[in-house]
N, C-alpha and C positions, 0 to 999 in steps of 0.2 A: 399490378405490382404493389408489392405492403413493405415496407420497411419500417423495424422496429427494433428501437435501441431498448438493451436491457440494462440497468444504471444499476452499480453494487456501488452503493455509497462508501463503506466500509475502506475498499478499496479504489474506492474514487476509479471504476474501471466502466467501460462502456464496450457490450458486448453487443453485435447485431443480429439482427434474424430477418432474412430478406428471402418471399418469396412471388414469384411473377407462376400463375400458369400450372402452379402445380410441383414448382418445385423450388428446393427452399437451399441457399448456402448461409452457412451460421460464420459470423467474423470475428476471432478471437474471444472464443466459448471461454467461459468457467469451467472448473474442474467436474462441480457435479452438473450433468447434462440430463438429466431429465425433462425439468423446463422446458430445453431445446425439443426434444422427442417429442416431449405433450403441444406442446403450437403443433409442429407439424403434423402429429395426428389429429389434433381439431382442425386442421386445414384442409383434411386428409392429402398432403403433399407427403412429399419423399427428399430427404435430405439429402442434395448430389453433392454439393459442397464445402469442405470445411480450409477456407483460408486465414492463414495465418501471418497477421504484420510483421511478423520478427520474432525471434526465439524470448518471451517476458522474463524480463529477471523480477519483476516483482509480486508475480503470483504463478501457479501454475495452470496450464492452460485444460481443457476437457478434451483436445484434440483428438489424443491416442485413443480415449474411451470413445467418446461421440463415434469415429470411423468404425471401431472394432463392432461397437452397437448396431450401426446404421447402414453400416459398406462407403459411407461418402468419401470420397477422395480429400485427403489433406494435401492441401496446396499451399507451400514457402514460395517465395520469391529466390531472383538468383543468390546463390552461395552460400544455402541453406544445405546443411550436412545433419541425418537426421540417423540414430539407430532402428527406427522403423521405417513402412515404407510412408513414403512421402512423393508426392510428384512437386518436382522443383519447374516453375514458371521460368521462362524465358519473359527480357522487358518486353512490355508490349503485348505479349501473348491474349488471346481473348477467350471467355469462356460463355458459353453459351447459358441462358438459366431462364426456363421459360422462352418468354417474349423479349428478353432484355438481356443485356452483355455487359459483361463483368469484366476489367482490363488491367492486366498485372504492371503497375508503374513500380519500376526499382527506384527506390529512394534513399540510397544508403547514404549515413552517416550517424543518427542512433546508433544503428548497428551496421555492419557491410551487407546484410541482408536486408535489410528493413524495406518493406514494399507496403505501397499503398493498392490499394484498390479504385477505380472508377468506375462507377457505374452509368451503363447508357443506358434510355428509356426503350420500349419499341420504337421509337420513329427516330432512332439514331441521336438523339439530343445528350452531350452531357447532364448527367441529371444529379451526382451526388460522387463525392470522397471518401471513400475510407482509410482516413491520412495515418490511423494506427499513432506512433510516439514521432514519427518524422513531422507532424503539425500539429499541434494541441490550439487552440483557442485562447488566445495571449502572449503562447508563447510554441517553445519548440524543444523535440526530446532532446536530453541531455547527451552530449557528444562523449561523455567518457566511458560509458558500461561495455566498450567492446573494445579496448584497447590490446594491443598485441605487443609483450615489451622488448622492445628491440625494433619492431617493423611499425606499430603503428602508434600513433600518441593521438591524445585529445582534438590536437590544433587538428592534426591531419584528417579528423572523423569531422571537426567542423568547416575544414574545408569541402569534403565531400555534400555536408548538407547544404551549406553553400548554396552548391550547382542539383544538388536536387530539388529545391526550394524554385530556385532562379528558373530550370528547366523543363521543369514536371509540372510544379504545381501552380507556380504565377501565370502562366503560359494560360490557364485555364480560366473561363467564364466569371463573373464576377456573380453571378446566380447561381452557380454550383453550391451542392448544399456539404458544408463540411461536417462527419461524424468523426470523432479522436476516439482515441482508445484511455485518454486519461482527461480527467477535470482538477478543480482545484483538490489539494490534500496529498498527491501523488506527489511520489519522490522519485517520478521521471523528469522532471522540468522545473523549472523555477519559480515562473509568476503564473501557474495557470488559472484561467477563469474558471466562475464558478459556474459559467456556461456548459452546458454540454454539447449544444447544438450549435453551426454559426452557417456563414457562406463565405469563399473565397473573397467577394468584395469588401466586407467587413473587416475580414483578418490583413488587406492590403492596406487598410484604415489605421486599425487600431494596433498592428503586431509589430514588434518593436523588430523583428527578427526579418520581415517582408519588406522596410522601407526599401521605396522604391530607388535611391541615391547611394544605397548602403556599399561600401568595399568587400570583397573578400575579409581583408585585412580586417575591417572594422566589426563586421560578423565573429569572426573567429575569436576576439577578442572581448565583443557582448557577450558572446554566447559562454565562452568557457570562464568571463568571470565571476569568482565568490560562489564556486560549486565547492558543497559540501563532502565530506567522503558519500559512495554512497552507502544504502545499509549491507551489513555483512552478508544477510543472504540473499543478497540479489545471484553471485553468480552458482548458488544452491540451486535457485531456481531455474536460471539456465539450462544449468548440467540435467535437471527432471526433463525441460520440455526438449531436450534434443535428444536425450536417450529415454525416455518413456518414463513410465513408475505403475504401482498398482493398483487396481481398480479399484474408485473412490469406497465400494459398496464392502467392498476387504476389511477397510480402512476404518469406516462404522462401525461394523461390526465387530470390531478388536476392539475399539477406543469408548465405545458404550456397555463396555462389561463394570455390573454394576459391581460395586466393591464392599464389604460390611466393614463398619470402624476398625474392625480386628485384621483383616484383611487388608485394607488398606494402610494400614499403620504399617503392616507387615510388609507387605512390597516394597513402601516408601523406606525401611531400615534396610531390606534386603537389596536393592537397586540402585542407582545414580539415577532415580527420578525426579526432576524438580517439579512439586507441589504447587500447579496454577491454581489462582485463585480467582473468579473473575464473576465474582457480584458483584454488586455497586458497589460503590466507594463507600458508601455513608454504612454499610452493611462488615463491611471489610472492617472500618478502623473499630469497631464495636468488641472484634472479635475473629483470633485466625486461628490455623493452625503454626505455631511456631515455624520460622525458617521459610514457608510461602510464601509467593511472590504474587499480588495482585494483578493484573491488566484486567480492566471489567469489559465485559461481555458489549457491553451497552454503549462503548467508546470505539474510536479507532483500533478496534480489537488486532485486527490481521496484523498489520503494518506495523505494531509495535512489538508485538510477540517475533515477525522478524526481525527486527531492529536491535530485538534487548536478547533474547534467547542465543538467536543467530546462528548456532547449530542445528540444522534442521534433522539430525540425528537421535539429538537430546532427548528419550525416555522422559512421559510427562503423566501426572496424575492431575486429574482434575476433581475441583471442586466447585461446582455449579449450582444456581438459579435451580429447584425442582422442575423438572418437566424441558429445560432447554441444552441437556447432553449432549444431544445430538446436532443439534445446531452449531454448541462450542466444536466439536470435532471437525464436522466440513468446516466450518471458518477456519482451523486450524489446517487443514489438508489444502484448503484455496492457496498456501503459502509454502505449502512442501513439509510440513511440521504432522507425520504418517504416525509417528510413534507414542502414541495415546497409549497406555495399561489399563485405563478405566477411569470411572468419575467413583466420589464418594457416594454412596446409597444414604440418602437420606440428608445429602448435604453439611454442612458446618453445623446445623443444630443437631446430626445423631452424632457429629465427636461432641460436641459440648454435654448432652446429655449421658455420655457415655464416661465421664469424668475425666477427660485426657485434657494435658496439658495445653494452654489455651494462652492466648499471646493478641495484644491489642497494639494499637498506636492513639497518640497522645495527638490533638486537634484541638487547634483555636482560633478564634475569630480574628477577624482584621484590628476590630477594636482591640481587644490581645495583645495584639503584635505592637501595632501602635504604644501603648502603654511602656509592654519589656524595651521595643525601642529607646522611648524618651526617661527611662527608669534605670535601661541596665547596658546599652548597646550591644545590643544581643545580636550575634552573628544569622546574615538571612541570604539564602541562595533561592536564583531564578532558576527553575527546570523547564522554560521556555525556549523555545526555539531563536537561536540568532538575530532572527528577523522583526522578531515580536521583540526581543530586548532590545534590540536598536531604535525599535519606533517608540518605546518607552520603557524607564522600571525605576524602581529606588534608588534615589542617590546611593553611591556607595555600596552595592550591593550587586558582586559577582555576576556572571553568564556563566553557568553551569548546566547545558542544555541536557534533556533527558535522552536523547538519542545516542550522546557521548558522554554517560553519565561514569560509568568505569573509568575513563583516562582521566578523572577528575576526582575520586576516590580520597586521595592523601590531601585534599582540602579541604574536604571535612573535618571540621572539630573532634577528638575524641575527649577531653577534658571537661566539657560544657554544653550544654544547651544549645541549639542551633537552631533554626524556622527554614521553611521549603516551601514555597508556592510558584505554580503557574498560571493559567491564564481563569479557571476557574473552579479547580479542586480533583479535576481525574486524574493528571499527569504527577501531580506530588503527591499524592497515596502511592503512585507507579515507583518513584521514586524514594518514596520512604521506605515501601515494603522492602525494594533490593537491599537499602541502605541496612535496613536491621538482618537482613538476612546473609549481609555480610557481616555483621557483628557487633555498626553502627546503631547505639539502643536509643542515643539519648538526640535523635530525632522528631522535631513535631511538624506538624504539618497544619497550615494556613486554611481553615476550610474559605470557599469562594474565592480563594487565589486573587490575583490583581486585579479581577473585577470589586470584589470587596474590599480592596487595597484603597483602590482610587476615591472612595466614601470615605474615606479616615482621612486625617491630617498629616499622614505621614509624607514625607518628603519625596516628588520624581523629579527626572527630567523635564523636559519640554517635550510634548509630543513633535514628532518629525515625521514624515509621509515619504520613506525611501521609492524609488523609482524601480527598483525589485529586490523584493523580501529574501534573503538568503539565509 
């Protein structure tokens, strides 16, 4: 037996590949599956099955392709409604793989479907979890992404987890080894570790969610406090993995059509494309193409292009790093964002050399700020997350997070100069770029963000150590 978690940092996601004997089930795959295919043919196995934790609202899953590719059976848990075929597990149900047995536990309350997996060794031993978003390592999936309004609310999704927590998974081994489907960074759960690996003993220890004295009552009301909305295309993503989408290989191949200046100029006037931009930051504020919108390639790329874009319909031109198009496209498809036109040929240096209109942003140092501070009291916004501004930030100085950067718009200055920093310079270029490309020009941006804040004299709070980051 091999079990072997595949970790996409980007989206803080953890995909398995488990095989005993010859033959292999993959557990909540990525979109492009290749990978998947290349193990099992260096194994020389046969991939019999592809089980799935629950319908992902925050990437899409390789389910539909890997089966179409392989013949493996996709397997949901109960009350899993799918537009292709799918075999839905009864709780309980056991599936043979190899030497070893694979065991569908319904764990609903993430979602009414969400099912764990367990797996047992040849000699019948509990041997490992695939707890999916119903147990993450700290903490636990978020009870609201499958609400039904009118029949089901929050509370009622964290009652369910509740008793699947209580009845499924505490019930089990303190040596069982637990794999999640999410680590720290995911905006399925609230405090999760940076752990990716644990044991059920461990999480009885440390998980605020497992005490062992805890109420219903008291659960439901941990659980569902100081949730964030979540991001808009979470239930985008849904809607892909329960009715399908096209094959990732389509999707390349559309989205890697190289573009010439003239060409690309050309669709972007003829189109509703918005123009990504996603080199480095320090490359960006140098030099754009007017009206572009940064996320760098090299950051939380996936999970913020969902977050800020949020239309995963949105017609998108890309301007890319030489040589990693293809790359930006499948990160872009991992999230349901299919509608790539092309990348520029030649990147931001053949429009620069090509004489077209060329658009920068204005960056200064901490010392800087410090300075316009104590000289002019110069207006400064945190595009930090809630949770980071509450553990600390400048006296006097807004939560304007970047994830809800739009319902925050008409706070910005248009008469004056204003400063933007986050935690260390990726997310206020993210947020400066929107800002001018909504019309906001007179935008600067803090290079090194709060970490180079805290080196200057400039005025914080007292750091405070909240008991979960929201």
């Amino acid at each position: 037996m091999r079990i072997e978690q595949i970790y996409t940092g980007c989206l803080a996601q953890g995909a398995y590949y488990v095989e005993s004997n010859g033959e292999v089930a993959i557990i909540d795959p990525l979109r492009e599956v290749s990978p998947y295919m290349e193990r099992a043919e260096k194994d020389n196995a046969k991939i019999k099955y592809i089980f799935e934790t629950h319908f992902h609202a925050d990437f899409v899953s390789g389910h539909v392709t890997l089966a179409k590719n392989t013949g493996a059976k996709i397997v949901f848990g109960p009350n899993a409604e799918t537009n292709y075929e799918a075999y839905t597990a009864k709780d309980n149900e056991e599936f043979k793989l190899g030497d070893i047995t694979i065991i569908a536990l319904h764990t609903p309350g993430h979602t009414m479907e969400s099912t764990s997996y367990l797996l047992r060794d040849e000699n019948g031993k509990d041997h490992a979890l695939f707890s999916g978003d119903t147990l993450f390592l700290g903490d636990v999936g978020r009870p609201d992404l499958a609400q039904k309004v009118g029949v089901l609310t929050e509370a009622d999704l964290a009652g369910f987890l509740f008793d699947s927590l209580r009845t499924k998974i505490m019930p089990l081994a303190d040596d069982v080894i637990v794999y999640p489907a999410h680590g720290a960074g995911s905006a399925c759960g609230k405090n999760l570790s940076k752990e990716t690996v644990g044991t059920i003993g461990n999480q009885k220890k440390v998980n605020y969610a497992l005490r062992a004295d805890m109420t219903k009552d008291e659960f439901i009301k941990e659980v569902t406090d100081g949730l964030l909305p979540p991001p808009a295309y979470f239930p985008l993503n849904v809607k892909l993995n329960k009715e399908g989408y096209q094959h990732i290989d389509k999707i390349i191949a559309k989205g890697t059509t190289a573009l010439s200046v003239d060409d690309f100029e050309k669709v972007a006037n003829d189109t509703d494309a918005l123009i990504l931009d996603v080199r480095h930051q320090s490359e960006f504020i140098k030099g754009f193409i007017p009206r572009s919108i940064f996320i760098g390639i090299d950051g939380g790329f996936a999970p913020w292009v969902g977050a800020l874009i949020k239309d995963i319909e949105q017609p998108i031109l890309i301007v890319a790093p030489k040589g990693r198009e293809e790359e930006v496209i499948i990160r872009l498809s991992r999230v349901g964002f299919d509608h790539t036109l092309g990348y520029l040929e030649g990147s931001f240096g053949a429009w620069k050399a090509a004489g077209k209109e060329v658009d920068t942003l204005v960056s200064v140092s901490a010392d800087t700020l410090e300075k316009e501070i104590k000289e002019n009291n110069v207006p400064v916004f945190d595009v930090r997350r809630p949770g980071e501004y509450t553990n600390e930030h400048i006296i006097d100085v807004p939560s304007t997070p970047l994830d809800y950067l739009n319902s925050h718009i008409n706070e910005f200055p248009t008469d004056r100069n204003f400063y933007v920093h986050c935690a260390g310079g990726y997310r206020s270029v993210i947020a400066s770029s929107i800002l001018k490309a909504r019309g906001i020009h007179n935008v600067i941006d803090v290079t090194g963000g709060y970490k180079s804040i805290k080196k200057t004299g400039i005025l914080t709070t007292e750091k405070v150590c909240p008991s979960t980051l929201k």
